[in-house]
C-alpha positions in Angstrom: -62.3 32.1 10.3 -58.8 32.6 8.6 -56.4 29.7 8.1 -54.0 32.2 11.1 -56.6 32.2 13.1 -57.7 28.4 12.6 -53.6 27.4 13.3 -53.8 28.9 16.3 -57.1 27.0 17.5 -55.0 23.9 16.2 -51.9 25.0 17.8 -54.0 25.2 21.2 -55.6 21.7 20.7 -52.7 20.1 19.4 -49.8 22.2 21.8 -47.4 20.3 22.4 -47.2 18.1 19.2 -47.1 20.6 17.3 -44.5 22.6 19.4 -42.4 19.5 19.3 -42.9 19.2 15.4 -42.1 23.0 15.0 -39.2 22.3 17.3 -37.9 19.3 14.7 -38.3 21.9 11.8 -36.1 24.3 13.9 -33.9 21.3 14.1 -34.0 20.4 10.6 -33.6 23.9 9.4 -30.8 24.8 11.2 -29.3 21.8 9.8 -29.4 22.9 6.4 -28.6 26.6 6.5 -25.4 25.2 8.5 -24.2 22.5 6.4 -24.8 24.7 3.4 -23.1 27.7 5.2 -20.0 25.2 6.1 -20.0 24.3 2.2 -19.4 27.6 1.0 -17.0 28.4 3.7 -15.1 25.3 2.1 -15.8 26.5 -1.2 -14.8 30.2 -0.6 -11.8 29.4 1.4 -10.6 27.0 -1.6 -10.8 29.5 -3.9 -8.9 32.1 -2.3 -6.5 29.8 -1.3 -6.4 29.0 -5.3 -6.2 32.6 -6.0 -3.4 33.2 -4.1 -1.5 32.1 -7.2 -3.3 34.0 -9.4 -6.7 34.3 -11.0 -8.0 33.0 -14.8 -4.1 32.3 -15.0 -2.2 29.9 -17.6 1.7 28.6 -16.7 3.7 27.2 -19.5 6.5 25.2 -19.2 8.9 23.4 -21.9 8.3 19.9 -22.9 9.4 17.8 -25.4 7.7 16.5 -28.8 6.0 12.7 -28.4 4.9 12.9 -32.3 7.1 13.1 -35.6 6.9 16.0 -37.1 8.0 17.1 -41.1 10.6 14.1 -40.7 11.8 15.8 -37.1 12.0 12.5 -34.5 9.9 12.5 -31.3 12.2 13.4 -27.7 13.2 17.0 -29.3 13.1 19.4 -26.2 11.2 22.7 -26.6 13.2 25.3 -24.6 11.0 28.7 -24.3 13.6 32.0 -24.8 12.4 35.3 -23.4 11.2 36.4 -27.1 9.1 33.7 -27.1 6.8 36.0 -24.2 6.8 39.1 -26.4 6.0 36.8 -29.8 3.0 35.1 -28.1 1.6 38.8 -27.3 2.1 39.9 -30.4 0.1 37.1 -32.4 -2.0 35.4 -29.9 -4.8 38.3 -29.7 -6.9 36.7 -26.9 -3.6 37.2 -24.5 -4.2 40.1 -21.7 -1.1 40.2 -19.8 2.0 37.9 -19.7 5.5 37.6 -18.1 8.4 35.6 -18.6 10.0 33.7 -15.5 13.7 33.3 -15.0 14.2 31.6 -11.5 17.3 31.0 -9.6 17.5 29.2 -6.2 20.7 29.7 -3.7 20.3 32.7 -4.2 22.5 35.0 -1.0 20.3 37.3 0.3 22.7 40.4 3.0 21.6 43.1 4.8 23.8 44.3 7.9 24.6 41.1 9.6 22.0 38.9 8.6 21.8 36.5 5.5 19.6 34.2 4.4 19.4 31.6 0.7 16.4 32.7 -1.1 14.4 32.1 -4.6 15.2 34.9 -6.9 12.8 35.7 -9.9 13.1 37.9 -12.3 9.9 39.0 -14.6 7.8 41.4 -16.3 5.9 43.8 -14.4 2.8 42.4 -15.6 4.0 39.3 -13.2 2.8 41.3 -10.2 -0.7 41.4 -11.4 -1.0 37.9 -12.7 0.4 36.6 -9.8 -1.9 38.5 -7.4 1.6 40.0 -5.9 0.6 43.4 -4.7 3.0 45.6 -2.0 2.4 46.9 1.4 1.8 50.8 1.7 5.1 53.1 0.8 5.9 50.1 -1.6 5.6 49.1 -5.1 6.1 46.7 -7.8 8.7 46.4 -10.8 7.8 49.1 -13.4 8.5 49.3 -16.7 11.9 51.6 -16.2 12.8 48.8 -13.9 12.8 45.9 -16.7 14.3 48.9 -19.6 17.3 50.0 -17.8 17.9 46.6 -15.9 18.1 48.5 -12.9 18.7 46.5 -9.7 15.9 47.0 -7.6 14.5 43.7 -5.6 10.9 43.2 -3.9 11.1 41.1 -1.1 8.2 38.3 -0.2 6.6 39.0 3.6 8.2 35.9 5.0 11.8 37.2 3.6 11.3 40.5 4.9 10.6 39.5 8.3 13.2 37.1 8.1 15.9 39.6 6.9 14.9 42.7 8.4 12.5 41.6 11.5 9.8 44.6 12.4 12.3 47.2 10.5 11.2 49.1 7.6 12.7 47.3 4.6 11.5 49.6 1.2 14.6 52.1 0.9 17.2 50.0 2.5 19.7 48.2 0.4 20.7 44.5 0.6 23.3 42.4 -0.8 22.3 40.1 -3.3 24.7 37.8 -4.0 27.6 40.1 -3.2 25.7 42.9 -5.7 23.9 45.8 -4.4 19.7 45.8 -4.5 18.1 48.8 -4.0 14.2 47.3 -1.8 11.1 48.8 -3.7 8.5 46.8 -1.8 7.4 43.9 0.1 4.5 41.6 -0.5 0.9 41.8 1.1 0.5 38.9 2.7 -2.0 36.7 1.1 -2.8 33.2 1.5 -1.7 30.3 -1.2 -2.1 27.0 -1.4 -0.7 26.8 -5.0 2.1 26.8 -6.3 4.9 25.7 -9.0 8.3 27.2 -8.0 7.6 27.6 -4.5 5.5 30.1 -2.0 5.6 33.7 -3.3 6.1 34.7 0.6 9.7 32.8 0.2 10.5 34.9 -2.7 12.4 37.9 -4.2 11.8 39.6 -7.9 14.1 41.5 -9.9 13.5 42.8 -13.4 14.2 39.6 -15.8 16.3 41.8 -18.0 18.3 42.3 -14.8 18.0 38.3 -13.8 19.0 37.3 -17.4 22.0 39.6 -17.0 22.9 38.3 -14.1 23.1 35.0 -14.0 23.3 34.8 -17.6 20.1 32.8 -18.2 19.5 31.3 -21.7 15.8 30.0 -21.2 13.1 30.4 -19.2 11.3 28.2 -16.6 8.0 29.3 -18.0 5.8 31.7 -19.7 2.7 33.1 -17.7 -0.6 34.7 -19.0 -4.0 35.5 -19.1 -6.7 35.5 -21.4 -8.3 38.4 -22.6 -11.7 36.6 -22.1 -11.8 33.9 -19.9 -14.6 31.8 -21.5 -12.2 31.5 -24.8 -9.4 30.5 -22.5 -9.2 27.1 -24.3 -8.7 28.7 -27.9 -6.3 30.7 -26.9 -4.0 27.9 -25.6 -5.0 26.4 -28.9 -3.2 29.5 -30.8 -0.6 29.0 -28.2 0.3 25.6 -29.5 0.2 27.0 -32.9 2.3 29.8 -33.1 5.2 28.1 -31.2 4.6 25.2 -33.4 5.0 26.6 -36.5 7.9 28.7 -34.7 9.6 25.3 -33.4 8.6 23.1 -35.6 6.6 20.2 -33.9 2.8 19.0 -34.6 0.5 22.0 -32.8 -1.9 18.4 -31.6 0.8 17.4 -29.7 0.4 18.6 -26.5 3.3 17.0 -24.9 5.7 19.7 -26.3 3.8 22.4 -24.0 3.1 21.8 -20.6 0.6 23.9 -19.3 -1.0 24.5 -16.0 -4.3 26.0 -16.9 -6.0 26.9 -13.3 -9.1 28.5 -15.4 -10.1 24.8 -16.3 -8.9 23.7 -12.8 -11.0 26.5 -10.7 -13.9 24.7 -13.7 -13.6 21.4 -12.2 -13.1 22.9 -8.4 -16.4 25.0 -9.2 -17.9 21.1 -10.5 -16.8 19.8 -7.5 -17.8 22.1 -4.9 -21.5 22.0 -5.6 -21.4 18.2 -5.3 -19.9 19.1 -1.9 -22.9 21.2 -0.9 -25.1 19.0 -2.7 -24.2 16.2 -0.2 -24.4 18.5 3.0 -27.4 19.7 1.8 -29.1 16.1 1.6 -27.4 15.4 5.0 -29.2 18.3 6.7 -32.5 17.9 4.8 -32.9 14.6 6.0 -33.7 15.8 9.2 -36.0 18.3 7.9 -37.7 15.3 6.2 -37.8 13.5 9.1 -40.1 16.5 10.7 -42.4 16.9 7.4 -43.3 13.5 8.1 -44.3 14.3 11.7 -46.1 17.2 10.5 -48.3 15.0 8.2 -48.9 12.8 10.4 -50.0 15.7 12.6 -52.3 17.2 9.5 -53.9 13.9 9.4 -55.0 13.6 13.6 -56.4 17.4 13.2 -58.2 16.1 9.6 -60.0 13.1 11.8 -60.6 15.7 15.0 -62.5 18.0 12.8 -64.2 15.1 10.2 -67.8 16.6 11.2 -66.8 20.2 10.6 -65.2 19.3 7.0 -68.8 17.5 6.1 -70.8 20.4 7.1 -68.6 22.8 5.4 -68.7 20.5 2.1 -72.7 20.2 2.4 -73.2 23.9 3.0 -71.0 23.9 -0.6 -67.2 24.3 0.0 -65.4 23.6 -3.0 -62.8 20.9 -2.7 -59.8 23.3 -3.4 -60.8 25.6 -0.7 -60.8 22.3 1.7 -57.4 21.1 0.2 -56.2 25.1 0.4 -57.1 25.4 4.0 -54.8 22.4 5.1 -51.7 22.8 2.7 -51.6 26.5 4.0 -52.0 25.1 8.0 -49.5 22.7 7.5 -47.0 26.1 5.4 -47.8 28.0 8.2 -46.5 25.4 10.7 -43.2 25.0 8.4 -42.2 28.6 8.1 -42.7 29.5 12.1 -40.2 26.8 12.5 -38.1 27.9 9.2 -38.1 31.4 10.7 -36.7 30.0 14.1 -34.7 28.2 12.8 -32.9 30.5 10.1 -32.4 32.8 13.4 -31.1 30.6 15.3 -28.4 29.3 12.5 -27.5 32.6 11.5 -26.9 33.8 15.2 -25.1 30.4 15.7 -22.7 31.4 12.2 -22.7 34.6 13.0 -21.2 33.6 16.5 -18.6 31.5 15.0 -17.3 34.3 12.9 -16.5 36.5 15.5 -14.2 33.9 17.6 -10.7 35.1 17.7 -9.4 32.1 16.3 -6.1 32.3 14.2 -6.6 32.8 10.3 -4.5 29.9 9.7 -7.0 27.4 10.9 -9.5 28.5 8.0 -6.8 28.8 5.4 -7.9 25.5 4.0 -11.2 25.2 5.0 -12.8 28.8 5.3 -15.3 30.8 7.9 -19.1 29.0 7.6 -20.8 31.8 5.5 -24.3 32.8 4.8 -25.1 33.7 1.6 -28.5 34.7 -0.4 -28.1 31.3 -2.2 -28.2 29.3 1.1 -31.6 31.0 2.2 -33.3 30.4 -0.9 -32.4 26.9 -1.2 -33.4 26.8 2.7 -36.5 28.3 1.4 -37.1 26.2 -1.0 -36.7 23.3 1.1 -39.0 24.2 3.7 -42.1 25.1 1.1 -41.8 21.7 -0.4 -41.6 19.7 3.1 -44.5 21.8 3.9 -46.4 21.2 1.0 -45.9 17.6 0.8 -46.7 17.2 4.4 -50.1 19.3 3.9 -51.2 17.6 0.2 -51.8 14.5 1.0 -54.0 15.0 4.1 -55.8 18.0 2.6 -56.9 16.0 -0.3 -58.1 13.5 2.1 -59.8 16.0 3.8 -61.4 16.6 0.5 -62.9 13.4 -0.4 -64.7 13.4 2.8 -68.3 12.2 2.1 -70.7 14.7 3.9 -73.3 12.4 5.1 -70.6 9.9 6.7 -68.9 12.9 8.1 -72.4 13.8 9.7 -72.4 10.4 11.4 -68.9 10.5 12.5 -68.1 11.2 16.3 
């Protein structure tokens, strides 16, 4: 008789506690493939809400020097200048892409008869891309004519737009900005942030920074932004960083005080750290209930173990090898796991799947995120329910094992 054949005999005999112990593994599994489906929902919405600033990005902002430095005193403030952006692309190698920042706030903001105060900011176009700032259809971005003839051209954040020109086309149109004609090349996708340094991008307006710096007549910068060419030598790179505007400004390249950086690639690192101890902990929470049911099932392993003592003792007299004995039970007791696994996955999938498709608004999950199922949650659910089932199974079968024949003979 196969071991299918001899779980459904058991199943028969033993219907409704093992039906109630496959139910608890239903239980048990749903349990986990939820909690671990509401951890990367976390996870994922985090991230994109981290993104939203930018991706593998590095912000650096003047500081002052906290060490002496070739008889230079400590409280020296480091201002970063626009040349500073094209010097640190010229001899930092591992930079990709960086921008200046020139920001002005109070900034007037006209078209027909409305007006609103705004954030203006004027940067490379290589901004646009750090920044994850991309435009609507029919729009674009600053270009590289844009910042080289300091041409006045403005793209307006989502939030602006609406504000200024409602459910009207905005790209085209021209708008006042402070008093000074601004030819609109585009308006923001909307995204979703939850970072930020100057203020939300959807509150915003860039110009060229050659136009900015003309403008308002800006002699530094609020901060420098790039990306590494390779984001697992992130780290050296700010290294050279602190090198080349030390030797250029004159402070110890150790002190780190004369930089301030914001380094989200190290952040997203610790994020990353503390996410899986996140579904670490859910995990646990839902696989205690799946425990809970491998103990039942054991418990159900060793009843059918004393039902059929005589049948074990005939089968070891007529010469059944102990692993064949132990090999039978640990593959009832699988058998019993994964019927309820399956279920179970279903049934939390459907129940996911469900959840995904409720109209609710996207704001709700712009913290937290939609539950999501992903190939790592069924493995690990996978992996869960083989070692519950094997447990439950070992320990009976190898005491179905050790079963003397000629007692077994007596028992009844």
């Amino acid at each position: 008789m196969t071991n299918i054949q001899q779980f459904f005999r058991e199943l028969k005999k033993e219907r409704t506690r093992i039906l109630l112990t496959i139910l608890a593994i239903v239980w048990g599994t749903a349990s986990v493939v939820i909690m671990l489906a509401i951890g990367d929902g976390v996870t994922r919405g985090m991230q994109r809400g981290m993104h939203g600033m930018g991706k593998g990005i590095v912000v650096v902002r003047s500081g002052e020097t906290s060490k002496p430095f070739k008889g230079l005193g400590i409280g020296r403030r480091i201002h970063l200048r626009e040349e500073d952006a094209r010097m640190l692309q010229k001899q930092v190698p591992g930079i990709g892409l960086i921008s200046p920042e020139y920001v002005r706030w109070g900034v007037y903001l006209t078209w027909g008869d409305h007006s609103l105060s705004t954030r203006a900011t004027g940067v490379y176009p290589a901004y646009g891309q750090l920044r994850n700032i991309y435009p609507q259809k029919g729009g674009r971005f600053l270009n590289a004519l844009d910042l080289e003839f300091r041409r006045r051209v403005i793209f307006l954040g989502d939030v602006v737009k609406e504000r200024l020109f409602g459910d009207k086309e905005a790209v085209g149109e021209t708008v006042y900005f402070n008093r000074v004609p601004f030819t609109v090349i585009g308006v923001m996708k909307k995204k979703i942030q939850t970072s930020c340094y100057s203020g939300m991008d959807q509150d915003a307006t860039f110009i060229p920074a050659s136009t900015s710096r003309v403008m308002f007549g800006h002699r530094y910068l609020n901060d420098v932004v790039y990306s590494p060419k390779d984001i697992s030598k992130a780290k050296q790179v700010k290294e050279q960083v602190y090198e080349v505007m030390g030797k250029k400004y004159q402070f110890d390249p150790k002190d780190k005080d004369t930089l301030r950086m914001w380094d989200t690639i190290e952040q997203e690192q610790i994020f990353g750290k503390v996410s899986t101890g996140i579904r670490i902990f859910l995990g646990i929470i839902g696989g205690l209930t799946l425990i809970v049911a491998g103990v039942g099932l054991a418990n159900i392993m060793y009843a059918v173990i004393r039902n059929r003592t005589r049948e074990i003792g005939i089968k070891i007299a007529v010469g059944a090898k102990k692993r064949n004995i132990i090999t039978e039970y640990i593959l009832q007791s699988l058998l019993t796991v994964f019927a309820g696994g399956l279920i179970g996955l279903g049934f939390s999938w459907s129940l996911v799947k469900l959840f995904n498709i409720i109209p609710l608004k996207e704001e709700i999950f712009q913290y937290l995120g939609r539950p999501v199922m992903s190939v790592s949650t069924a493995l690990i659910t996978a992996g869960v329910l083989g070692l519950v089932g094997f447990l439950a199974g070992i320990f009976p079968a190898r005491r179905a094992a050790s079963v003397n024949p000629v007692d077994a003979l007596r028992y009844e």
